[in-house]
N, C-alpha and C positions, 0 to 999 in steps of 0.2 A: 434553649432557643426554641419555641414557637414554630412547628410548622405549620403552614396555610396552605389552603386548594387556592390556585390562581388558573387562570385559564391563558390558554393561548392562542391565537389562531392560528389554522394549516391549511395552506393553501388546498382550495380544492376538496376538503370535509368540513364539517359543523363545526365550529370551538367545543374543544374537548377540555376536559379537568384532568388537570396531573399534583398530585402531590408533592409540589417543587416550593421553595423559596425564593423569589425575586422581585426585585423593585424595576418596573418598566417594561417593557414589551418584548417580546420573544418572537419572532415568525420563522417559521420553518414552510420549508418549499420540498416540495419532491418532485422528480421527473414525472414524465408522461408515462415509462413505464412502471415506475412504481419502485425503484433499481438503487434510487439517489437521494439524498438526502441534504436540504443547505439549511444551514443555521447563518445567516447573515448575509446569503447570497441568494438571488432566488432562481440560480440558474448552478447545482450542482453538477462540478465534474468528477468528481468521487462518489464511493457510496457513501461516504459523510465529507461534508465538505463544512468548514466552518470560518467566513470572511473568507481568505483566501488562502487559506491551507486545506489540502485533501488527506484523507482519511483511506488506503482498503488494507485489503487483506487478501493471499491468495494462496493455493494449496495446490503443489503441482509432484505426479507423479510421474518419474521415468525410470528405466532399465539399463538402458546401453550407455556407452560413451558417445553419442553425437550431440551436438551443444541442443541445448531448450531454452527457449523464451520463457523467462519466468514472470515477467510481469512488463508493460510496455503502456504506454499515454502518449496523447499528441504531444506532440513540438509544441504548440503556442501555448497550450495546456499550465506549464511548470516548466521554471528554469530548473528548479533543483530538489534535491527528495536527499530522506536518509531511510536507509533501508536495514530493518533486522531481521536477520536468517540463522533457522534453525534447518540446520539437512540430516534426517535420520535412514542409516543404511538399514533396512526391515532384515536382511540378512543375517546380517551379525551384531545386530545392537548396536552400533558406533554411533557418535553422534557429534557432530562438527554446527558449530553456534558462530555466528561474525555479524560486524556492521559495515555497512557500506554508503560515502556518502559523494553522490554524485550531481552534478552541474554539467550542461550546453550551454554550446552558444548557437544552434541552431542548426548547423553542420556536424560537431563533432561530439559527441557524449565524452566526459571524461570522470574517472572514479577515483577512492583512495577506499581500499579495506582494510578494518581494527579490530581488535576488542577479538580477535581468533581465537576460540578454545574449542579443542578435541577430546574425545574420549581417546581414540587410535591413532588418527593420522588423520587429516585435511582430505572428504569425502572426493574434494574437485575445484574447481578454479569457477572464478564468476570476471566477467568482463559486460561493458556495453558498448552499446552502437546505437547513430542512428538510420533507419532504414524506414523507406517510404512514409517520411511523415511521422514516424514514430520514435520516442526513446526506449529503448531496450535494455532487460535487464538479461543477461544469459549465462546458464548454468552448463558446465561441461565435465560431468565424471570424468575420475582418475581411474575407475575398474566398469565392469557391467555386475551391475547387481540393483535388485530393487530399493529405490530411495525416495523417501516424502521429501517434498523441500515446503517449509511454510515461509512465508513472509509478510511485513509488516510497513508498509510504506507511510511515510509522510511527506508530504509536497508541498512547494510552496510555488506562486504565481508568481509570472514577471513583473 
């Protein structure tokens, strides 16, 4: 197969050349601050947004057992997302992996977590909520010890 230079346009810079294959037009939109990115929207609520699914990614670091907001979007944003989590205790090496996939209805968040595998034993508990306008995702150790939590959301608009 043939690759071609096609050009695209982006909002906001010159048409640039990418070493892509495609037949018909491509536009890509970025926010104001430079933060976002839409393939088929031109008003990104992610930092890749593509039609109406968001795209991030987040890296959140805590110590104690008091609960942490691991990731959060407006209400009118996304009825529902599916989230994968890797939480590694930096202490002892353990490492607790899961999916989580949650839906509102504008009042209340509700979840269902799967796919659970531990090295040792399940770092802590994830629940959500929503609070001022926001869906929540929140992480709560089971000991204090220092832990990465990464995760990987995908979202979809109402």
């Amino acid at each position: 197969r043939r690759r071609h230079t096609r050009y695209i346009s982006v909002t906001g810079v010159q048409t640039c050349a990418l070493p892509i294959s495609f037949s018909g037009n491509i536009n890509l939109f970025y926010d104001q601050n430079l933060t976002r990115v839409g393939i088929g929207t031109s008003i990104p609520k992610s930092t890749l947004q593509i039609k109406d699914v968001g795209y991030e990614s987040t890296d959140t670091f805590t110590s104690d057992m008091n609960p942490v907001v691991l990731d959060s979007f407006p209400v009118p944003d996304y009825r529902s997302c599916h989230y994968i989590i890797q939480v590694t205790d930096q202490g002892y090496s353990w490492f607790h992996t899961t999916q989580i996939m949650l839906v509102h209805d504008g009042l209340n968040a509700y979840k269902t977590e799967y796919n659970i595998v531990v090295t040792a034993s399940k770092l802590g508990s994830f629940d959500c909520a929503i609070n001022n306008g926001y869906v929540e995702l929140i992480f709560t150790a089971f000991y204090s010890s220092s832990k990465n939590i990464k995760i990987i959301r995908t979202s979809i608009e109402p």
